[in-house]
N, C-alpha and C positions, 0 to 999 in steps of 0.2 A: 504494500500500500504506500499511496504518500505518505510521508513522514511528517505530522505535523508539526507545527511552530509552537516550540513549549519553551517553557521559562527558560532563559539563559544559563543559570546552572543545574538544568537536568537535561537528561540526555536517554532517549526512549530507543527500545530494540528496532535492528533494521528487519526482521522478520514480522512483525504484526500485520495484520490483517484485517480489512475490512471484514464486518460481522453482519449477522441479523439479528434482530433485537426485538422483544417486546418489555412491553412497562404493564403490569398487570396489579396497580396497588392491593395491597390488604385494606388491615385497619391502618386511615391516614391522620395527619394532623395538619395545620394551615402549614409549619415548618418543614414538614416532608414531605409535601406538597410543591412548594417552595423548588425544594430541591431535586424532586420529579420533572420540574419543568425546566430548572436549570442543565440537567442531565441532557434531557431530551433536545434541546438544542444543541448542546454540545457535540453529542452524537452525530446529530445530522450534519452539523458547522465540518466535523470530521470526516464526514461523507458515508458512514456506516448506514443501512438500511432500516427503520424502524416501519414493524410489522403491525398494522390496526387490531391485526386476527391469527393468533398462534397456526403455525402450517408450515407443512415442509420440513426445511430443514431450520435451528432458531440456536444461536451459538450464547444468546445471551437473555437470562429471563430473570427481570427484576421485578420484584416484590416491596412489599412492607408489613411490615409485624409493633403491636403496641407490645411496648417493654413488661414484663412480667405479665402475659396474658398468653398463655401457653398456646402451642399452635395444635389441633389435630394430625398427625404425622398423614390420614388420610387426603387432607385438604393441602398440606406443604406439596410446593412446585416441585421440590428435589424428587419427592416421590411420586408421584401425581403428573406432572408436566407431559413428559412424553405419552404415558398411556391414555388419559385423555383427553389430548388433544394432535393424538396417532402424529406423533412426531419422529423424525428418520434416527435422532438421535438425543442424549438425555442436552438437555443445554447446563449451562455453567448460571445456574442460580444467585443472584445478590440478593440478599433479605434487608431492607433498610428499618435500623429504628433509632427512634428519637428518644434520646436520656436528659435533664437539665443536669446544671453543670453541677448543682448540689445533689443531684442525686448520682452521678458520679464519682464524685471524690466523697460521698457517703457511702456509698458501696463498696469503693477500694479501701479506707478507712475501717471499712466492717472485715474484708476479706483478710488485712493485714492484720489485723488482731486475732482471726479465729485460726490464720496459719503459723502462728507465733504459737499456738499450743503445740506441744511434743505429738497428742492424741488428738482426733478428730471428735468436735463435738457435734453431733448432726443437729442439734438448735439452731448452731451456728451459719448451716445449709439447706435450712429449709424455707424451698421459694416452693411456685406454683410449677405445675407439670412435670419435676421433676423425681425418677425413680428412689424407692426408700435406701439403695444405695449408693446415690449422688454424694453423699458427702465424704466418703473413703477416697473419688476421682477429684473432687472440688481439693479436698482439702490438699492432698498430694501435689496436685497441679499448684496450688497456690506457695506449698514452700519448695517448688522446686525451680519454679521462676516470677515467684511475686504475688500479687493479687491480683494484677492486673490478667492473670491466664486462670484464676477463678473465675472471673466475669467473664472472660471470652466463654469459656465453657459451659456459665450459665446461659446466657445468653445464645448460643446455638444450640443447646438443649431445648430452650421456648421457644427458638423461632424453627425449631426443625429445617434446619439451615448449614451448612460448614460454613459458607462465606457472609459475613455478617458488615454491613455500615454502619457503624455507633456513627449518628448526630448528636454531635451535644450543642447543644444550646438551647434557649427555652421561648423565644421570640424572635431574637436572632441568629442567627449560623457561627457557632465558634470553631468547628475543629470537628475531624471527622476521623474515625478509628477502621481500618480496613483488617477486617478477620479471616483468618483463611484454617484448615486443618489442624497445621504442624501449632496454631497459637502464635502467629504472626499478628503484628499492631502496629503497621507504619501508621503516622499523624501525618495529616492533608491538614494546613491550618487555611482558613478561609481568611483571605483577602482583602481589599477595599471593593472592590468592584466583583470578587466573585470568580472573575474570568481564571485563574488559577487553580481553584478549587475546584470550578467543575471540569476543566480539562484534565486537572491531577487523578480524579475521580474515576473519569471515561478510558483515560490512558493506565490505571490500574486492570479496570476490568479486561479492553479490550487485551491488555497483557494476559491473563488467567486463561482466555479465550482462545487466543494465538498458539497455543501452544497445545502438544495429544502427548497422551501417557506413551510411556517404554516399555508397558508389560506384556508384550503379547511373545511372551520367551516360547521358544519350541526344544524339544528334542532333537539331537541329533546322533548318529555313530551307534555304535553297540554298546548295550550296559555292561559297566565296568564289574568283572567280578568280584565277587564279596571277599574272594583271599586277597583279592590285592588289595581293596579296602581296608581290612585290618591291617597290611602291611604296611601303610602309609603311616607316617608321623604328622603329616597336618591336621587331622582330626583331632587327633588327642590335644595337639597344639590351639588347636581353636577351642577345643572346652576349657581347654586353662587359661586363655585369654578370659573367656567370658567371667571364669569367677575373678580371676585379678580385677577387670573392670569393674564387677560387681562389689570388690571390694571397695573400691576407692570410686563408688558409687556414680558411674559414670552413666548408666543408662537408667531411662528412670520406667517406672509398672508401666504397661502398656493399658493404653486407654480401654475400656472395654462399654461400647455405646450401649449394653440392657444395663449395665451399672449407672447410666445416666438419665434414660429414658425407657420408657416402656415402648417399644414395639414391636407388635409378636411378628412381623414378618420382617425380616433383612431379604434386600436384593441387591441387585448389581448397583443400584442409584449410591451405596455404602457399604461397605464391610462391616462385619458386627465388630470388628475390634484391629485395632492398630498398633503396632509397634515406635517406638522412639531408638529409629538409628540402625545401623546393622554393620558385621565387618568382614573381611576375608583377606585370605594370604595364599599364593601362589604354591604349587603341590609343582616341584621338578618332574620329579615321577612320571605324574599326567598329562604336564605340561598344560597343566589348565588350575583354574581360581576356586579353591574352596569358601563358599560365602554361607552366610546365615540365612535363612528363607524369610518368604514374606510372614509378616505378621498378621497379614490381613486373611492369611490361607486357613491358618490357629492359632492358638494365643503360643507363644514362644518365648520362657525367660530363657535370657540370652547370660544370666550368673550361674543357669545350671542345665547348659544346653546335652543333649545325646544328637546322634549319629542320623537322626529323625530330621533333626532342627538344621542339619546341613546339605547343603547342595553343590554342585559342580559348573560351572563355566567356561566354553573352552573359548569363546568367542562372543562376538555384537552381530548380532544379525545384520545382512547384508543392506536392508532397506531400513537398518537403526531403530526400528520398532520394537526388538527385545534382545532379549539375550539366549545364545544357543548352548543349551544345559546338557548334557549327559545325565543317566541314572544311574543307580548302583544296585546290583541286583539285591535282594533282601534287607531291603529295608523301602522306607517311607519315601516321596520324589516327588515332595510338595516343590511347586517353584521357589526361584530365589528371591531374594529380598526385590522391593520394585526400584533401589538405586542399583542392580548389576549394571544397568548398562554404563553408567559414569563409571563403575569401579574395574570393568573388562575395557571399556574404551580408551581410557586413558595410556593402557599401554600400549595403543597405536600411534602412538604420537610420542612416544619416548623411547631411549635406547635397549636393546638388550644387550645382558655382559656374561661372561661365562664363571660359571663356579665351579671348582672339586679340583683336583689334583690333574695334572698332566694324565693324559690316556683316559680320563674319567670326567673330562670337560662337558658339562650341560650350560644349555642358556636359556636364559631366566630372563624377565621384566626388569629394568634396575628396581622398581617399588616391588616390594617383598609383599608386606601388609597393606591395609588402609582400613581404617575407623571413620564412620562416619555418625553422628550423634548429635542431638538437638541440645547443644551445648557451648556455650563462647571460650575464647582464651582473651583472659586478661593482659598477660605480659606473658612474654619468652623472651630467653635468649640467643643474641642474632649466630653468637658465635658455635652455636650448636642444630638453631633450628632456622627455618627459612618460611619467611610466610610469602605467598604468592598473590594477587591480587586479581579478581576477579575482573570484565571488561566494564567498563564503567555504567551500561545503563543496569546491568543488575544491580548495582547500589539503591540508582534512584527508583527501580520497579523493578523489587523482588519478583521470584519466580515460584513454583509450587513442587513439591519433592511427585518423583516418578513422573517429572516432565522431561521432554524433548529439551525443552530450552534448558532446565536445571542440568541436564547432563553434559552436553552442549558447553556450558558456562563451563562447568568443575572441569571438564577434558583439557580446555584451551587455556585456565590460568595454568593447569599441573603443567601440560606444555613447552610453557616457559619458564617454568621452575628452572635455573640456573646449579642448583642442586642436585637435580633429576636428569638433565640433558649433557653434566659433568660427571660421571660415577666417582671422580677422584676428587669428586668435591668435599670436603672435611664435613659437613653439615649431612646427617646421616636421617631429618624428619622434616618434612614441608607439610605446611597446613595451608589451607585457604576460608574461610568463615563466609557462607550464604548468608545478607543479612535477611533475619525475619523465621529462619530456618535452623543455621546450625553450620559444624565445623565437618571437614575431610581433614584427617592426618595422614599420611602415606610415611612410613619407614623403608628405607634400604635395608639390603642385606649386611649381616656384621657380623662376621665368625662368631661364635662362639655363643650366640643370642638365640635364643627361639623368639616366633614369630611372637610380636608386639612387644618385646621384652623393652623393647627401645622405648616403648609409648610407655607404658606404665611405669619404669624407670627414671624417663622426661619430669610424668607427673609428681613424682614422689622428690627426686631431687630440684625440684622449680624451674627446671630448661621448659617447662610447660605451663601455665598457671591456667588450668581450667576454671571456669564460673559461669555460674546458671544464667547470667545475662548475657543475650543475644542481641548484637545491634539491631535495629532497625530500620538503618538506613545508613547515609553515608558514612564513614569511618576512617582511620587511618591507623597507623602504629607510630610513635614517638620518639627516639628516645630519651631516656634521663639522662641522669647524673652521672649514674654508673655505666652506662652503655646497655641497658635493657630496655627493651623497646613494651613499650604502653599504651594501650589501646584508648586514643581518645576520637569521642563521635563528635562530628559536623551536624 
């Protein structure tokens, strides 16, 4: 599409795409009202299609929902859209609702006091439409990054929604909050005139929209037999990751949406439950990627994984659509996690080097491991570790995890990683941070290491400083005084 004319310091993907659109409000107010109509010109000013009458094909289907007034999951467009109104495909739903600004920072204020208890009190989490045990996910979510991923959660719970627009203001338009799955909160501040805001708005969605999931992995080759399965060492190397991680509590419970909502039927519009993050490390052997499977397939702790909970990789499908898995005969060959494709892609774009002894040369990825986890780094140090940085508009308009574009992005910072495209480079762990989303770590190989020993290692001696805050937007790394570099946001 043309690239529209946006604010000077933001800078939008050259992949987007004109969309189709409908506006189908809920329950409204004159404020989101306001902002229905501000939308809808912005749209068309963009040149996208806005449809009178759901039909066809519909990439983009906005709504509205009054705050704490629970939705019927029957009557929610996420579930509902396509089937009744025989659409080719589900559209990417925006749910718009309107909060004042006091009843915002009274809600956060309530969130951050009930996640400062050790224990969850379910007093503390009892809103309307939410299931009796919402306050185990609310509470969790809230001291693992704030309170502000309490209210996310409540809040797509009642609007039977993933992607959610807080309006705050109460007369006026102050600021606007973009919710997505992973618990993404970029702030769109409104303007003098407006024109800002709803272009920041439109160019969020049509971002969400622009882009198609990577999961459609296939089988390929013959299943690997189960003796050589047990003969491999990367397995067992990947359950002793998981508990190491789990020790230094790096992945957090996986969401599980009947813990939040009643509804008795799941379908493809959602998965009943979700994982935070997945990892894998390169099997010489098979010359292919041991990774942790989708969450969305069963619930997966990833601190006390089996041989179930693992899958194989040999490759990215040719048309980038997924990733090409092997089975192993006797056991379970659920697919893999929905980031394979960033995690197998990336080594097409970097060197391979050879390992073992003279006569007994194999070649490997230079990236051994990679971690990927909805989790920020505070500081690291340069002299050990290497951060990469992402192409500049994902800054300004995140992207959504098990997208085209989120792979895409992660492939082309590792890249250019100078650590990764150097094997003799001293600097043995490259990270790069999605904002809105979360961190990839990639390790090299290191005699003597089993696979992640470097990551958890990192962690433990401060070359890493993990933390629960995730930027949301622009960012950079600094350094001090000492020469460690610090993550301050723009």
């Amino acid at each position: 599409m043309e690239i529209p004319i946006v604010h000077p310091s933001r800078v939008v993907h050259p992949w987007l795409q004109k969309t189709r659109l409908v506006i189908k409000p809920g329950p409204t107010t004159p404020l989101l009202e306001e902002v229905l109509t501000g939308l809808r010109e912005q749209f068309q000013q963009q040149g996208h299609v806005l449809l009178n009458i759901p039909q066809d094909e519909v990439d983009i289907w906005i709504t509205t929902a009054a705050f704490n007034q629970p939705v019927n999951w029957r009557e929610a467009p996420m579930f509902s859209a396509k089937r009744v109104f025989r659409l080719a495909y589900h559209p990417t739903v925006f749910t718009l609702v309107q909060m004042s600004r006091k009843q915002f920072t009274t809600l956060l204020d309530h969130f951050e006091i009930a996640a400062a208890k050790e224990e969850p009190d379910p007093a503390d989490y009892h809103f309307p439409g939410l299931a009796s045990n919402a306050y185990l996910t609310l509470h969790e979510q809230g001291r693992r990054a704030g309170a502000i991923l309490s209210l996310i959660r409540l809040i797509q719970s009642q609007t039977m929604s993933v992607r959610v627009i807080l309006i705050i203001g109460e007369k006026q338009i102050e600021e606007a909050y973009t919710f997505d799955l992973v618990g993404a909160h970029p702030r769109t501040v409104y303007e003098e005139n407006g024109e800002w805001f709803y272009e920041d708005l439109v160019l969020r969605m049509v971002t969400a929209a622009s882009t198609r999931e990577v999961t459609q992995h296939e089988v390929v080759g013959k299943p690997i037999p189960q003796a050589i399965w047990q003969s491999l060492s990367t397995p067992v190397a990947m359950r002793r990751a998981g508990k190491e991680l789990g020790r230094r509590k790096f992945f957090t419970r996986m969401v599980e949406v009947g813990n939040l909502v009643n509804i008795p039927l799941f379908n493809h519009a959602i998965a009943s439950q979700y994982s935070e993050g997945c990892f894998a490390t390169w099997d010489a052997s098979l010359d292919a990627l041991i990774t942790t499977i989708t969450g969305s397939a069963r619930p997966v702790d990833k601190d006390n994984l089996s041989d179930d909970e693992l899958a194989v990789i040999v490759a990215m499908r040719a048309d980038g659509l997924g990733a090409c898995m092997r089975h192993v005969e006797g056991k379970r060959n659920d697919p893999p996690s929905s980031e394979a494709v960033e995690l197998i892609g990336m080594d097409s774009r970097l060197p391979r080097i050879r390992l073992g002894q003279e006569g007994k040369l194999q070649e490997v990825p230079v990236a051994r491991s990679k971690l990927h986890g909805h989790r920020g780094i505070k500081s690291f140090d340069p002299e050990l570790v290497e951060h990469v940085y992402l192409d500049p508009p994902y800054y300004h308009f995140p992207v959504s995890c098990s997208t085209e574009a989120q792979a895409v992005g992660i492939m082309s910072a590792f890249a250019r990683s100078e650590a990764l495209r150097n094997p003799e480079d001293a600097r043995q762990l490259v990270f790069t941070v999605l904002p809105g989303h979360g961190v990839v770590i990639v390790e090299k190989w290191v005699a003597g290491k089993t696979p992640f020993q470097l990551i958890w290692e990192a962690m433990d001696n401060g070359w890493l400083e993990i933390d629960s805050h995730i930027p949301q937007g622009m960012f950079k790394y600094v350094a001090d005084k000492t020469g460690r570099m610090r993550l301050v946001e723009q």
